[in-house]
Structure formats: structure tokens, C-alpha cells
C-alpha positions as CSV (number, residue, x, y, z in Angstrom):
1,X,86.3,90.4,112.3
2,X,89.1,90.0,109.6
3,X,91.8,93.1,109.9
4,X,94.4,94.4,107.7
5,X,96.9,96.6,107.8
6,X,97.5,98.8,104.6
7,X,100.8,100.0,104.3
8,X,102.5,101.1,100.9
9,X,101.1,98.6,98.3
10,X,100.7,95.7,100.5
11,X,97.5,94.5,102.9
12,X,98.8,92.5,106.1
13,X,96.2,90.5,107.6
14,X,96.1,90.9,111.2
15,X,95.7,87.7,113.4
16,X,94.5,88.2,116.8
17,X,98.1,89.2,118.9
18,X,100.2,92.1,119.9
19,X,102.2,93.6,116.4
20,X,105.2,96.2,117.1
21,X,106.1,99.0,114.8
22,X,109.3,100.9,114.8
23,X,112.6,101.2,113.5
24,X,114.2,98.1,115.0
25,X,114.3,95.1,112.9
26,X,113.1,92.9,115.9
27,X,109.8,95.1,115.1
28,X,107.1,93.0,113.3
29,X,106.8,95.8,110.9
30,X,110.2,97.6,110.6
31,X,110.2,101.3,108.8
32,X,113.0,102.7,107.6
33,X,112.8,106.4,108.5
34,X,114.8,107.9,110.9
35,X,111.3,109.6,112.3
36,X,110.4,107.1,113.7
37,X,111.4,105.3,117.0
38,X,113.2,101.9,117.5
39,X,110.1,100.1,118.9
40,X,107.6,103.3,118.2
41,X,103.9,101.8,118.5
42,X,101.8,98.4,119.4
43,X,99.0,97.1,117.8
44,X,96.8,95.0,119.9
45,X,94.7,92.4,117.8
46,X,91.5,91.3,119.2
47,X,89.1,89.2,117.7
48,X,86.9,92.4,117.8
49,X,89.0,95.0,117.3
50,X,92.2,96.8,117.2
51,X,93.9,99.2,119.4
52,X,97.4,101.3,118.7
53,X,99.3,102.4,121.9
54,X,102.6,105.1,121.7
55,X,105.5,103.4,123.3
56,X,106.8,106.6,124.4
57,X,108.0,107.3,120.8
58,X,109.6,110.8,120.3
59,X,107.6,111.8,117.4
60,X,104.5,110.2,118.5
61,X,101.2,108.4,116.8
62,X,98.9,109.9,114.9
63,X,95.6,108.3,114.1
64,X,93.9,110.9,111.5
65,X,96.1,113.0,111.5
66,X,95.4,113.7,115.9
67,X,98.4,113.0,118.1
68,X,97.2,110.0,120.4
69,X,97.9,109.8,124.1
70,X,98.2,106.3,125.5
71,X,96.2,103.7,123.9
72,X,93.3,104.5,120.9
73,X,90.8,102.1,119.8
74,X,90.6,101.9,116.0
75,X,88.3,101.8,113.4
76,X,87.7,100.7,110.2
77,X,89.5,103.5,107.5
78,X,91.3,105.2,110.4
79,X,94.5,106.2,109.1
80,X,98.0,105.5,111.4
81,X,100.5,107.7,110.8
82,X,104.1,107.0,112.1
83,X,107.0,109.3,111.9
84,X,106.4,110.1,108.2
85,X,104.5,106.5,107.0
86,X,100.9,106.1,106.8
87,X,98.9,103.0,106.8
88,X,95.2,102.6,107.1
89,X,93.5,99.9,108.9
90,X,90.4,98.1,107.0
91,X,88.1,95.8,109.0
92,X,85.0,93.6,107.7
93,X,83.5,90.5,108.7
94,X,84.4,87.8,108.3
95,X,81.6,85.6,106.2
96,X,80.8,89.3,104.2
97,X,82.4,91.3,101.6
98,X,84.9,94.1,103.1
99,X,83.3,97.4,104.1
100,X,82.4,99.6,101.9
101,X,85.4,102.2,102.9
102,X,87.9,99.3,101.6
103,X,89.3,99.4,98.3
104,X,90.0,96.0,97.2
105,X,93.5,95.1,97.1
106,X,93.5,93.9,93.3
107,X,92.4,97.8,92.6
108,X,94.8,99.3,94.3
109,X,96.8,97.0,92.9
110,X,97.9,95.7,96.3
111,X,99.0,92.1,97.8
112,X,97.4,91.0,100.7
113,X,100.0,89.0,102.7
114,X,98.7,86.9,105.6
115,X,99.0,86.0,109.1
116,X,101.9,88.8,110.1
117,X,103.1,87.0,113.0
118,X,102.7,88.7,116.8
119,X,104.7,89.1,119.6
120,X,105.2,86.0,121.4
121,X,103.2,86.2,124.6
122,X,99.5,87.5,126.0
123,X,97.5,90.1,124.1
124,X,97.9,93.1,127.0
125,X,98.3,96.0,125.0
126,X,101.6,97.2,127.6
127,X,105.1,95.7,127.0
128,X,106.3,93.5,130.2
129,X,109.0,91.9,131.8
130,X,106.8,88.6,131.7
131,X,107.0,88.3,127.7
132,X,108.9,85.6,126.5
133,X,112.2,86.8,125.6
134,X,113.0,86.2,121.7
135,X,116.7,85.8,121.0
136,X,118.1,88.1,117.8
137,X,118.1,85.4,115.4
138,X,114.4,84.5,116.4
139,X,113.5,88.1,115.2
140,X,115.4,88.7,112.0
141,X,113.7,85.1,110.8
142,X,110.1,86.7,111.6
143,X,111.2,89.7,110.2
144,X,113.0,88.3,106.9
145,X,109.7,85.7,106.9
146,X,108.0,89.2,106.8
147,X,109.4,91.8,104.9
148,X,110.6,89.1,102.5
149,X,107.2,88.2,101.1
150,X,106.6,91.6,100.2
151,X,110.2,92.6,98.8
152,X,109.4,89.1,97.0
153,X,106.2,90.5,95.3
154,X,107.6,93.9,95.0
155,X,110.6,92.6,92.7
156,X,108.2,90.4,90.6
157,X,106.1,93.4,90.1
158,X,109.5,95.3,88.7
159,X,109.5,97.8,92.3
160,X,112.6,97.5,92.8
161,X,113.3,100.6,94.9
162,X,110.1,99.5,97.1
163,X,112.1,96.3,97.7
164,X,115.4,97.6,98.3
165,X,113.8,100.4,100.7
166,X,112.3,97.4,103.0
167,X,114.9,95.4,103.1
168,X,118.0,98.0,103.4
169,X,118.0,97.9,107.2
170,X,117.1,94.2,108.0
171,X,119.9,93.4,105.4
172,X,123.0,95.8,106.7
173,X,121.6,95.2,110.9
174,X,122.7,91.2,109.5
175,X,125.7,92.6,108.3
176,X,127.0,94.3,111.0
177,X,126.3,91.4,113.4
178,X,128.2,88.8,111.6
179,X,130.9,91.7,111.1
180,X,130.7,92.6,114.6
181,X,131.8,89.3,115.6
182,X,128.0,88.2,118.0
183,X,127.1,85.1,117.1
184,X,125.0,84.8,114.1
185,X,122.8,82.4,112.4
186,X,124.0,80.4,109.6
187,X,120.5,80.5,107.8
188,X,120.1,84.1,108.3
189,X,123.4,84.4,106.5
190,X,121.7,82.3,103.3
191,X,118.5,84.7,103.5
192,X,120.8,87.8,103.6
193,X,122.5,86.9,100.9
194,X,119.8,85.6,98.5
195,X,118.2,89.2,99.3
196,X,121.1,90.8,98.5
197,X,122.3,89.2,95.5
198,X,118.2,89.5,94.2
199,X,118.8,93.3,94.9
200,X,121.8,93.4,92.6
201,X,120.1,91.9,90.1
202,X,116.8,94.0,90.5
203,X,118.7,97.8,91.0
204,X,121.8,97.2,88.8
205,X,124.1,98.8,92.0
206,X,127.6,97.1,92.7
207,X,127.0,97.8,96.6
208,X,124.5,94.6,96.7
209,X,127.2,92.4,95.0
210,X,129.7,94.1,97.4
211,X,127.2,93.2,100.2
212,X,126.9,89.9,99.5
213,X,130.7,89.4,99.4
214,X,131.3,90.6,102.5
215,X,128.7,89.4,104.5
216,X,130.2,85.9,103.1
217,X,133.7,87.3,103.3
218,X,133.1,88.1,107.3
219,X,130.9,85.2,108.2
220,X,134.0,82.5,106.3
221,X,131.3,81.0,104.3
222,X,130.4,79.8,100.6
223,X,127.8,81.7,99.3
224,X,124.9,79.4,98.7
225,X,123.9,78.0,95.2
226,X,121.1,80.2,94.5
227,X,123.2,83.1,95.4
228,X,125.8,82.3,93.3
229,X,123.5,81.7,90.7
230,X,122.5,85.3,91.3
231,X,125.6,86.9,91.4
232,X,126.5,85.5,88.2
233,X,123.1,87.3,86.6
234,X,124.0,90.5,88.7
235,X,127.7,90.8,87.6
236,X,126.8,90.7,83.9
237,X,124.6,94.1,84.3
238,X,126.6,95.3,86.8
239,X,129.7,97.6,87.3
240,X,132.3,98.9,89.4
241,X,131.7,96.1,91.9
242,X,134.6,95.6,94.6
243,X,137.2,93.5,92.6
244,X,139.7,93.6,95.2
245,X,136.9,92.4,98.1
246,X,136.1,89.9,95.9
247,X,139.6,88.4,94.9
248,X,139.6,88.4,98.8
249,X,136.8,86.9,99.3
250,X,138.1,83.8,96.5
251,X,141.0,83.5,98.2
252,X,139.9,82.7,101.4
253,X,137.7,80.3,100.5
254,X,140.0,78.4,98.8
255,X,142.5,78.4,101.8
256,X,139.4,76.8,103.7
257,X,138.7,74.5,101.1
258,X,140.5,71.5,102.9
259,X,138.4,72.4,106.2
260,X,135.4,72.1,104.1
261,X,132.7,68.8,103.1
262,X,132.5,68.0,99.4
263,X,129.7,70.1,98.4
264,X,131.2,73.0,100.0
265,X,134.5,72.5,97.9
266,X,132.1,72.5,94.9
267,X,130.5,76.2,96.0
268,X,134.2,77.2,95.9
269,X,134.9,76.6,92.8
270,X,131.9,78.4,91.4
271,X,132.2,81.4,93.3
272,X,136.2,81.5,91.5
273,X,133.8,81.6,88.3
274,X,132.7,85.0,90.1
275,X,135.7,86.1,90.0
276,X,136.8,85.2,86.2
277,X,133.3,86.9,85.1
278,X,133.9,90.3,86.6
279,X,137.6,90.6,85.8
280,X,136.5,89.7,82.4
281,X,133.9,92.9,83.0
């Protein structure tokens, strides 16, 4: 059986495995609503079917619209609702056409996305102490690997709210870690930053160009090329940013400029063209 898992205009195809839902960005599928728990509900992925278990959320699961208790087996059209999201499950075999209860994606207007990666360890539908721990880092990658692809098609299809709505929390949980002083991952820093700046660009709002300066600003690092590149777009359509953060932000960099390789030194002096363009704004 092929599964997917409908949720606001995008299909996730299911792979046999063990998917968490909640508010937590080390969830596979992180909502932003503050109905719903931090690790709410489990999807257990068999090649034969699909079951959703409550993990003790405080709102609960619904599947149509009936509160579940423990664990539910699904069925194809069954609607999941979670604090105040829905998504619909479709199923179909694999060598035939979906069911007929499936809209096809290019109706609806949907993307599918593919292989939504599961929770490292067996397929048991309970959470244990023997799965494999994931470090932070680990998670936000799955999750930006994730919720990326979709805020990815979402901005090409000129939904920018629908972007910024998925990747709000993944993008400011970054944020405060790097601010908070845990240790932090250099690449997650790049994807923040490329998400933010794209955001900027997309919405028009100065607090994505102010994001992006200081995530940079707190982590003591050049913004990337492709962000800059981005920031240079965003600041022309953009106002009120942060001048002072960003004059900040400039000067720093160039106080760490002998500390840093070649290439770095280069980043430097593009990111002062940041600066020029928006005092020129």
C-alpha cells in the first residue's frame, strides 16, 4: 500500500516507520498552534496500514471528528484532526490508480512531497527508552529537510503566508539556541538564514531581514552568499529594518575579519554593501 498524509496543500508520502506530530520542532511534522501538544500524536506506518496513537496530548486526537483513546487504526479518507489542523490520510495500491475517495494532488492543486522521514528506531507504535536518541541538530536537519520542501513550493507558488506559517517556529527555536549560547550547528545556521532572508523577500517584513542579522550577529558569522544575495533583493522592497542591529552586525564582522580565511573576508565586505543599501533606503 502507498500512504499519504494530506495536510494544507501538500501530500507527504508515508514510508513504512513511526512519524511524530506536535508542536516541537524535533516532531516530523511540526504545527504551529498553540492547541496542540509538543509531541501530540504517532503515526505508525506499516506496509499495510496506518495507525495514530494520542501521546497523552491535552487536547487530544480526533479521527472524524471522534475523540480517540489509545491507538486507532486508519483508513483510507479518515480525517485526523489535531488541536485545530486537519489532515486526511489517502491510501491505494501500489501498481493501481489511488482510490476513488482521493482527489488527485494536481486538482487540488497540491504537491506531493516524498519519503517524510520516521523516527529513528523499530515501528512499535509506543515511545521507549530503547529509541535511538537524536541529538538537536539531528532534528532541526529532518525538520528543515521537511518543512523546507514545502515552504520551498509554497513561495514558488506566491503562498507566502503558508510558507512563513511553517517555518516561523523551526526558524526562531534556531534562533534562540544559537542566542541562548547551546551549541549549535554551523549548517543549521546557513539553512536558517537562507529561510529567513527568502521570507523577507517573499512577505516584504523588516523582522526577517532583522532575523537574519541577528541569528548571524549572535552565532559571529558571515552570512552565506546566497543569503546575502537575498538580503540585497529583500532590502530594496523592504523598510524599517533594524539599521542600528545591522551597523552592529557590520562592525563585528569586520573586527573578526583578521581571524577569518579569505573567502570569509570576501562575505565581509559584501555584507558592508548591506549596510550602504539600507542607509541609502
Amino acid at each position: 500500500m502507498v500512504f499519504r498524509l494530506r495536510y494544507l496543500q501538500h501530500d507527504f508520502e508515508l514510508t513504512p516507520g513511526r512519524f511524530v506530530i506536535g508542536r516541537s520542532t524535533e516532531c516530523q511534522l511540526s504545527l504551529d498552534d498553540p492547541l496542540v501538544s509538543r509531541k501530540h500524536a504517532l503515526l505508525v506506518v506499516a506496509d499495510s496500514n496506518v495507525e495514530v496513537q494520542d501521546l497523552g496530548s491535552r487536547n487530544g486526537v480526533l479521527v472524524n471528528g471522534t475523540k480517540i483513546e489509545g491507538s486507532t487504526r486508519l483508513a483510507d479518507g479518515d480525517m485526523i484532526t489535531i488541536g485545530s489542523q486537519e489532515m486526511v490520510l489517502s491510501a491505494h495500491v501500489a501498481s493501481s490508480r489511488p482510490a476513488a475517495g482521493f482527489v488527485s494532488p494536481h486538482r487540488l492543486g497540491t504537491e506531493t512531497i516524498t519519503s517524510m522521514q520516521p523516527v529513528k528506531g523499530d515501528t512499535s507504535p509506543r515511545l521507549g527508552p530503547t529509541e535511538p536518541p537524536e541529538t538537536a541538530s539531528t532534528s532541526k536537519r529532518d525538520a528543515f529537510r521537511l518543512l523546507g520542501g514545502v515552504a520551498d513550493k509554497a513561495l514558488a507558488l506566491g503562498r507566502a503566508e503558508e510558507a512563513e506559517r511553517l517555518l516561523s517556529t523551526l526558524l526562531e527555536h534556531v534562533s534562540a539556541t544559537v542566542r541562548g549560547g547551546l551549541e549549535w550547528d554551523p549548517g543549521l545556521v546557513e539553512q536558517a538564514g537562507r529561510y529567513g532572508s527568502k521570507l523577507a523577500i517573499a512577505t516584504g517584513k523588516a523582522r526577517w531581514v532583522d532575523y537574519v542579522i541577528d541569528l548571524h550577529m549572535n552565532a559571529k558569522k558571515a552570512c552565506a552568499a546566497q543569503t546575502i544575495d537575498e538580503l540585497h533583493t529583500a532590502l530594496r522592497k523592504t523598510k524599517n529594518v533594524n539599521l542600528s542591529a545591522l551597523r552592529a552586525y557590520v562592525k563585528m564582522m569586520k573586527e573578526l575579519a583578521p581571524t577569518l580565511s579569505p573567502a570569509e573576508r570576501f562575505l565581509v565586505q559584501r555584507i558592508e554593501g548591506l549596510e550602504r543599501l539600507a542607509g541609502a533606503g
